[in-house]
C-alpha positions in Angstrom: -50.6 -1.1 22.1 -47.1 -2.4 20.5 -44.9 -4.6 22.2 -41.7 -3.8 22.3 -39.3 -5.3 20.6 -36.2 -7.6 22.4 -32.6 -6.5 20.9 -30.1 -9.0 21.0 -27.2 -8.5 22.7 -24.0 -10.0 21.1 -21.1 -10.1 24.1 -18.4 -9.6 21.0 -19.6 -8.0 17.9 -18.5 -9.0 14.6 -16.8 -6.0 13.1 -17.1 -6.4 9.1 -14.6 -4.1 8.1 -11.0 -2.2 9.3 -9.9 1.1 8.1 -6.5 1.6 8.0 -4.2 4.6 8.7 -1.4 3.6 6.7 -0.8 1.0 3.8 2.4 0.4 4.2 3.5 -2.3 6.9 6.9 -1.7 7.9 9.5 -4.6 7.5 8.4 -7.9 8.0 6.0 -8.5 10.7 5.2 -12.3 11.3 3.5 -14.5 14.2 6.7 -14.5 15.7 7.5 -11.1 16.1 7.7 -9.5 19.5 5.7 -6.5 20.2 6.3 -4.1 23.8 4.0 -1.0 24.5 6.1 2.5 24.2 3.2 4.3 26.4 0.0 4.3 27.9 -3.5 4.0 25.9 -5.0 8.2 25.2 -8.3 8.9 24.9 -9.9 9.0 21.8 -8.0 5.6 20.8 -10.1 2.9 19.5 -10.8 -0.7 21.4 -8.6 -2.5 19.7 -5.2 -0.4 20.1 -6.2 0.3 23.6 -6.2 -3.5 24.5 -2.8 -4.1 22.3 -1.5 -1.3 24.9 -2.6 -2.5 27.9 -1.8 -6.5 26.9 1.7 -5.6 25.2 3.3 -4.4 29.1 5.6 -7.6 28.8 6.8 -8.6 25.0 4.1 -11.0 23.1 4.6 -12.6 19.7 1.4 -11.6 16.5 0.4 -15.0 17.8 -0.3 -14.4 21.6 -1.9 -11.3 20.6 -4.5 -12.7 18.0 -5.1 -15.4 20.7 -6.2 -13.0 23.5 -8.0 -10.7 20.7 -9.5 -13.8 18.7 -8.6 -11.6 15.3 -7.3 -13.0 12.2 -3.6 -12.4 12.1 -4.6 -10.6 8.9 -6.9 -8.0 10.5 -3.8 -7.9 13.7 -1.2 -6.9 10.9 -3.4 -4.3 10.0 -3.9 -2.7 13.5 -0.4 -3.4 14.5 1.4 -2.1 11.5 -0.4 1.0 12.3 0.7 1.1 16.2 4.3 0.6 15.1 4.0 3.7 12.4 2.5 6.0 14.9 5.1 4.9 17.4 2.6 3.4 20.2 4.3 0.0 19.8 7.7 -1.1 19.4 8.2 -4.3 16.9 11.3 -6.8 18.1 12.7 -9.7 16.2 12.7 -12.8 17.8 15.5 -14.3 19.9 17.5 -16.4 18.2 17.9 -19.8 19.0 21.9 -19.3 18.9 21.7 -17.0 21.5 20.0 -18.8 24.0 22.7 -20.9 26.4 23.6 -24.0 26.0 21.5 -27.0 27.7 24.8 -29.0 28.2 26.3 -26.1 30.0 23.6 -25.3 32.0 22.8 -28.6 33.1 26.8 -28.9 34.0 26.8 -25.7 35.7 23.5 -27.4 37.9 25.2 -30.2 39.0 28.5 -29.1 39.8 25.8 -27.0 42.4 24.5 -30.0 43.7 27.7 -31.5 44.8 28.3 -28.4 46.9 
């Protein structure tokens, strides 16, 4: 009689290769660059785009994103190049620093408050 044999269970697998759709990434995308959902996940979508869905709700940066996936950025540029051609995800630049408000103004603006 054979014993049988224990499989080991790996809680993330390793995935050794990525096929991409489309070779072409469109502009510029960088660790900065802001990324919002357009729709829900369909079925027949694979893990990875399904969790770039359901994380991408509220604007995140490449960065955030390869974080909460632990991918390489260069296997994320990949995936989300792809999202952005097939329209599931829309890319954003950055905000600028110029258009942020000034901290002078605000912190005027705060203390003319206070002496209300």
């Amino acid at each position: 009689m054979t014993v049988p044999r224990r499989t080991r269970r790996v809680p993330y697998p390793e995935r050794l290769y990525l096929v991409g759709e489309n070779p072409d990434v469109p502009g510029r995308l960088d660790l900065v660059t802001l990324f919002v959902a357009t729709h829900e996940p369909t079925r027949g979508m694979g893990p990875e785009p399904v969790a770039i869905l359901r994380m991408c709700e509220q604007p995140l940066s490449m960065a955030e994103i390869s974080a909460h996936m632990r991918l390489p950025t260069s296997v994320l540029t990949l995936v989300l190049a792809d999202m952005v051609t097939a329209g599931e995800l829309e890319a954003r630049a950055p905000i600028p620093a110029a258009s942020l408000p000034d901290i002078d103004l605000l912190k005027a603006v705060m203390h003319g408050l206070q002496r209300l």
